[in-house]
N, C-alpha and C positions, 0 to 999 in steps of 0.2 A: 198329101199336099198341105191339107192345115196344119199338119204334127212341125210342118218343115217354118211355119209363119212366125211362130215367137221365135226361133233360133234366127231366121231372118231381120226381124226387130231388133233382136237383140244385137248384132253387128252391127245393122245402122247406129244403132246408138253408142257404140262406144268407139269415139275418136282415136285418131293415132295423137302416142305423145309429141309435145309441142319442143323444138329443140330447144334447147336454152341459147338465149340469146347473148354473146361476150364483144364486147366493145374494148380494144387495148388504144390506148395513148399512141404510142411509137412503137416504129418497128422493131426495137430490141424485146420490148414485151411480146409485142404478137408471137415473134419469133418462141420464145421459152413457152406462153401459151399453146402454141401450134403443136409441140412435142406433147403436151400434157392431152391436149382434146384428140389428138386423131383417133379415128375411128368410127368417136363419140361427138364429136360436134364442130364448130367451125369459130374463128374470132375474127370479125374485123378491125377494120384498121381505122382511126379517127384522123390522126393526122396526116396527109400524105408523105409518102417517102420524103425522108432528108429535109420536112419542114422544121422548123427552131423551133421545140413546144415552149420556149419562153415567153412567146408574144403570140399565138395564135390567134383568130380573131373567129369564133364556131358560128357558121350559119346555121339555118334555119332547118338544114336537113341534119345537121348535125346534129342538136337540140333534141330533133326528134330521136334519133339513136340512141342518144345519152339516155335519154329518160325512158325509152322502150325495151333499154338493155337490162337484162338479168344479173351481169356482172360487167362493171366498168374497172380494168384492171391501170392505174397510176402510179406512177414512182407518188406523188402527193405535191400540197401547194407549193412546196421547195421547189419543184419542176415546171409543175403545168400550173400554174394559180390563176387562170383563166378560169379551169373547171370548180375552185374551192366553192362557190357559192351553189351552182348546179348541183354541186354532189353533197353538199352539208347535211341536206335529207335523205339522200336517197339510197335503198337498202339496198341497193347492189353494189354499193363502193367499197373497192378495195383500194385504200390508201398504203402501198409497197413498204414506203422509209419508215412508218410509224413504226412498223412489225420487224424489221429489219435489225440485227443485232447491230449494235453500234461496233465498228471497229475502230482501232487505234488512229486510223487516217482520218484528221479531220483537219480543216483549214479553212479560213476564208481572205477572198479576195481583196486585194490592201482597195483601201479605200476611193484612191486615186485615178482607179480601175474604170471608177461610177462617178465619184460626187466634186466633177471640176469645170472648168470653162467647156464648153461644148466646142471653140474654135479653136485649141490653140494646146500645141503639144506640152509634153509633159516626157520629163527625165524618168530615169529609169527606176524603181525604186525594189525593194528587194522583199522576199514574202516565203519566210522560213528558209531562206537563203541561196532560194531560186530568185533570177533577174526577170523584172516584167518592167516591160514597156507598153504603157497605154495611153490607149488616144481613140479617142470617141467622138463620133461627129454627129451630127442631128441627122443625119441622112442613115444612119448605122442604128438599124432594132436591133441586130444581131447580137450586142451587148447591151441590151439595155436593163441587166436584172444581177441581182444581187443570191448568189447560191445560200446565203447565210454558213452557221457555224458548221454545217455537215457538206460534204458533196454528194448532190442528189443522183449524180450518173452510177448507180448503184450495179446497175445490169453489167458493168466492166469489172466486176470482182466474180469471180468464177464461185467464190463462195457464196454471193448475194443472189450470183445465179440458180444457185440450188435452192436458196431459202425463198426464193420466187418460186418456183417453179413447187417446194413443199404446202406454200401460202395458197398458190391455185386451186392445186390437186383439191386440198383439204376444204376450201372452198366451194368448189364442182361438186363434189362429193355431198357437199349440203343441198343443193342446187338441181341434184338432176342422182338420187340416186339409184337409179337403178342404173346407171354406168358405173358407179362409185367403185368399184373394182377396177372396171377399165381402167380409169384414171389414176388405181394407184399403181398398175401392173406398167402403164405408162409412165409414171415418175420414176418408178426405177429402172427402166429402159434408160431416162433421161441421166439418172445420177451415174449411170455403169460408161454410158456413152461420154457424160461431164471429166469424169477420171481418166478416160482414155485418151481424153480431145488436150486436158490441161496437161498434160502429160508431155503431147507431142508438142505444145506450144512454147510448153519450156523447157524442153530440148533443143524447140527452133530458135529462140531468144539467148539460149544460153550465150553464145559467141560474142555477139552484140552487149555485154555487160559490160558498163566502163566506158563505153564511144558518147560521147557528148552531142545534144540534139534538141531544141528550141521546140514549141508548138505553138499554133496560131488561137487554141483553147484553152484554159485550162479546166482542162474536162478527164484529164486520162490518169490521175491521182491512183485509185483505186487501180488500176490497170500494172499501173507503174512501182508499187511498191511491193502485188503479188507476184509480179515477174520481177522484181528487185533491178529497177531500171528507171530511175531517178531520172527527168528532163533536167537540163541546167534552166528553165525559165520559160515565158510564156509571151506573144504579144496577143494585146487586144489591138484587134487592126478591123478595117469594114473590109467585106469579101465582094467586094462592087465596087473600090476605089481604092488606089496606090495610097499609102500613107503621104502624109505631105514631108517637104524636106529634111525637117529636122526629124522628125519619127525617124524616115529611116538612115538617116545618119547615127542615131542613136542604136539601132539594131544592125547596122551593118557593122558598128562598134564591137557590140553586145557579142556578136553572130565572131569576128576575129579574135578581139580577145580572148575568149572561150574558145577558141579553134572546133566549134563547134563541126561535128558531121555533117548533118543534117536538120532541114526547117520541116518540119510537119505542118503542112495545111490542109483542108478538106474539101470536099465535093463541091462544096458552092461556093470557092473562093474563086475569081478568075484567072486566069493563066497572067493578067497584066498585073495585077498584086503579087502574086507571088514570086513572079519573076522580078518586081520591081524592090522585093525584099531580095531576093537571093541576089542580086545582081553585082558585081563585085566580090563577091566573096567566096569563101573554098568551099562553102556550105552545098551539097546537095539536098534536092526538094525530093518528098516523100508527101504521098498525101493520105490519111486515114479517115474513115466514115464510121464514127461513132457510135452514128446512127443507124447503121444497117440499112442506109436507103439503095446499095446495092446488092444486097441479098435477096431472095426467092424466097418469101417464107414456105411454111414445111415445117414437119417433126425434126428435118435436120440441119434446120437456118442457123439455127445460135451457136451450133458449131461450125457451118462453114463460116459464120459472124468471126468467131474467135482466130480460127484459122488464117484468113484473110487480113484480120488485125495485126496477125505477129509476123506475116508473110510481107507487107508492107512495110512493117518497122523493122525489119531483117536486112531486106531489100536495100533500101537505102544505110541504113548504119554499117551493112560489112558492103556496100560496094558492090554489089551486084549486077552483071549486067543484063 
């Protein structure tokens, strides 16, 4: 029985390891996260589904997350600039865009977009040869931010998706090694499944090259030049009020002349906006979620993410019923 006492000590004292604790932005991170940890750990979610990380406002239990987390995974202040000050210290930050190879897609928003009367519409004006109509009201957060010279929705380029998902792994693996295998035998889980999924996405997109189509964001850059499916233009409009007169006089213009397809609008836009855009016109409504606030995360979110993406913009561009 005493032979058996220090072996008994000995157990009590040696603790199970402690998980690593991951904190992602938005759900298209969680989403490529989730693929990379299973098995090996868990990431929640900071903002809730389909929130606008441009304006978030982080309570007190959030706060606490932030700073208790092991890794905080951000597109960076281009996105979230709520978190820049939080995270300027703190050694779990991983800032996405900084690491992210630059691609040739870069743009920013004409000016007219942000810096004009807050009552009172505005013509149409033109941004690399795409048509944008905007109109901004004080009641409308939803536009209230400036993408600067890159566009930060990084996670819609299938490549940035992998270079996320390389940035994690390689991360984790600092983090928590004695998974560090896991998570690499998992990332290339991710890249094999990335090449299968991109594959069929742009087999599903092919048809639909060439159909003309508006969006209510201009968020899907990145999206749009790997599947070679250029928007004719974009409105900034609030997704809680019709545009006023002239606005949509000006997009009802926009939407005929262009014989556009289809308006793309999103999850939180209401049915009386968007109908009040399409109304008159030969345009049908499509709606896309950028944001993955309807996907399930999982190891295999960011693919039915992608999926669901080209299945909606298919959907309406050839007419589907």
């Amino acid at each position: 029985m005493k032979a058996l006492l220090p072996l008994a000590l000995s157990l009590l004292l040696i603790s199970p390891a402690r998980a690593v604790e991951i904190v992602t932005t938005i759900k298209p991170l969680q989403l490529i996260a989730d693929a990379i940890t299973d098995g090996a750990a868990n990431s929640e979610l900071l903002l809730p589904p389909g929130t606008s990380p441009h304006d978030y406002a982080l309570k007190p239990s959030d706060l606490r997350r932030v700073n208790n987390a092991d890794l905080v995974i951000w597109v960076g202040p281009e996105l979230e600039g709520f978190l820049a000050p939080l995270l300027e210290s703190h050694p779990g930050s991983l800032a996405l865009m900084a690491r992210i190879e630059a691609e040739p897609h870069n743009h920013q928003e004409p000016a007219d977009a942000h810096d004009h009367d807050h009552d009172h519409d505005h013509d149409h004006d033109h941004d690399n040869g795409k048509i944008v109509i905007a109109h901004q009201e004080t009641a409308d957060p939803h536009h209230d931010h400036d993408h600067g010279a890159r566009d930060p929705h990084i996670w819609l380029d299938p490549h940035h998706g992998r270079q996320i998902a390389i940035l994690i792994a390689a991360r984790l693996a600092e983090l928590d090694a004695a998974n560090a295998d896991r998570y690499q035998q998992n990332l290339a889980r991710f890249e094999a499944e990335l090449r299968r999924t991109n594959a069929e996405v742009e087999a599903r997109l092919a048809p639909a090259r060439g159909k003309g189509y508006f969006v209510f964001h201009d968020a899907y850059g990145y999206w749009e030049e790997h599947y070679r499916l250029p928007s004719l233009g974009y409105f900034t409009v609030n997704p809680e009020r019709a545009p006023g007169a002239r606005t949509l006089s000006l997009i009802h213009q926009a939407l005929k002349d262009a014989r556009a397809e289809c308006v793309f609008a999103e999850p939180q836009f209401r049915p009386a906006v968007i109908e009040a855009v399409r109304r008159g016109t030969q345009a049908r409504i499509g709606v896309l979620d950028p944001l993955a606030a309807r996907v399930e995360s999982g190891p295999q979110g960011y693919f039915v993410f992608m999926r669901q993406m080209a299945d909606a913009m298919a959907a309406c561009l050839l007419n589907e019923s």
